[in-house]
C-alpha positions as CSV (number, residue, x, y, z in Angstrom):
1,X,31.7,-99.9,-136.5
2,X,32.1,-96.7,-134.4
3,X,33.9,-93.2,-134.5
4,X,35.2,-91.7,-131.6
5,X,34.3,-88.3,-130.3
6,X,36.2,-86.7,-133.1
7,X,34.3,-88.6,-136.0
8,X,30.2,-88.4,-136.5
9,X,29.2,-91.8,-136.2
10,X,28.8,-92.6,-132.2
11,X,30.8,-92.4,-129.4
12,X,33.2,-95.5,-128.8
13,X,32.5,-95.4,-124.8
14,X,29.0,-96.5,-123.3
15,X,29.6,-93.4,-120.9
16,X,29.4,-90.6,-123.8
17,X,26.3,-92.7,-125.2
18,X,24.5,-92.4,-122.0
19,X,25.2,-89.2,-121.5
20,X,23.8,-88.1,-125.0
21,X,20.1,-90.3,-124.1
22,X,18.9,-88.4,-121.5
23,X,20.0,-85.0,-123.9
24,X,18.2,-86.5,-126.6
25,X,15.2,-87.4,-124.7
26,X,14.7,-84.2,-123.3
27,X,14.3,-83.0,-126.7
28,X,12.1,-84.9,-127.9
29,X,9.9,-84.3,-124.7
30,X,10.1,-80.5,-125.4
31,X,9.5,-81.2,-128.7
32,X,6.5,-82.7,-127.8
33,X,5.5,-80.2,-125.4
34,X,5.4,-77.8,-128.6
35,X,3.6,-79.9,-131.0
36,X,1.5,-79.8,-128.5
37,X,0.7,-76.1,-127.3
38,X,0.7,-75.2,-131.4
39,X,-2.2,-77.5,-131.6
40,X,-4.0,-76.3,-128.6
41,X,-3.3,-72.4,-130.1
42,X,-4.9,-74.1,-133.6
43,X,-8.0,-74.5,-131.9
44,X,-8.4,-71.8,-130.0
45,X,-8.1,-69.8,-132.9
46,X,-10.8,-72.1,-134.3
47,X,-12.9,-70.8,-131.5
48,X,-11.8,-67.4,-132.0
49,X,-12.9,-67.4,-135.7
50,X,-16.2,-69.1,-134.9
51,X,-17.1,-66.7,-131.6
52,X,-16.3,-64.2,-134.2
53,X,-19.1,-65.0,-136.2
54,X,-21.7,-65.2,-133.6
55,X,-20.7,-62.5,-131.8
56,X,-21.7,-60.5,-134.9
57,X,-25.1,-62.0,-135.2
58,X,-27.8,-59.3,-133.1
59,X,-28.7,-61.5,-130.1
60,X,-28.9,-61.1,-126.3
61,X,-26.1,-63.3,-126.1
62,X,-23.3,-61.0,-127.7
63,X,-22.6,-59.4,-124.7
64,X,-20.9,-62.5,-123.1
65,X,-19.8,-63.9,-126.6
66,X,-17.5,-61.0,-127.0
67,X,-16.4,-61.8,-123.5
68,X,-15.5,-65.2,-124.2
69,X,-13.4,-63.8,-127.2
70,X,-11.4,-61.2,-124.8
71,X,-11.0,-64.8,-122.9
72,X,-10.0,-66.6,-125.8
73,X,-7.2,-64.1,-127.1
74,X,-5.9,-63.8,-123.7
75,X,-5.4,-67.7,-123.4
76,X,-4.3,-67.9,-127.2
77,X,-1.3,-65.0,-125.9
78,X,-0.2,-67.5,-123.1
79,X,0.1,-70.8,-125.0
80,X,1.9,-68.5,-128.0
81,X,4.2,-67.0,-125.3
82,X,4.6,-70.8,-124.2
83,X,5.7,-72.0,-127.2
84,X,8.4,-70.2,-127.7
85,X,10.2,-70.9,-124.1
């Protein structure tokens, strides 16, 4: 049994129920789309942490390590800013 438009069931005509699929798929795409970037930003902070911690440790590497954290934070910024577009 259905419900028209005014009750919460479904829609009585295969027009309104088509209509409401693509809606609903696009949802669930950008849905995805942000499940997504937050696990991409959950490991670059991950990286973040661990560059962190070496770029800390006295070696001749520091230099670039701390430059691959400037890269990391600036990447981690974009996929944020993503996320909530």
């Amino acid at each position: 049994m259905t419900i028209g438009s005014a009750g919460t069931r479904g829609a009585t005509d295969p027009g309104e129920r088509r209509a409401y699929t693509p809606l609903m798929r696009d949802e669930l795409l950008i849905d995805l789309r942000r499940t997504q970037l937050l696990a991409v930003e959950s490991s670059l902070d991950d990286a973040r942490r661990a560059l962190l911690r070496a770029a800390r440790i006295p070696t001749a590497f520091a230099a670039e390590l701390r430059a691959m954290l400037a890269a990391v934070a600036e990447l981690e910024r974009r996929v944020l800013a993503s996320t909530e577009s």
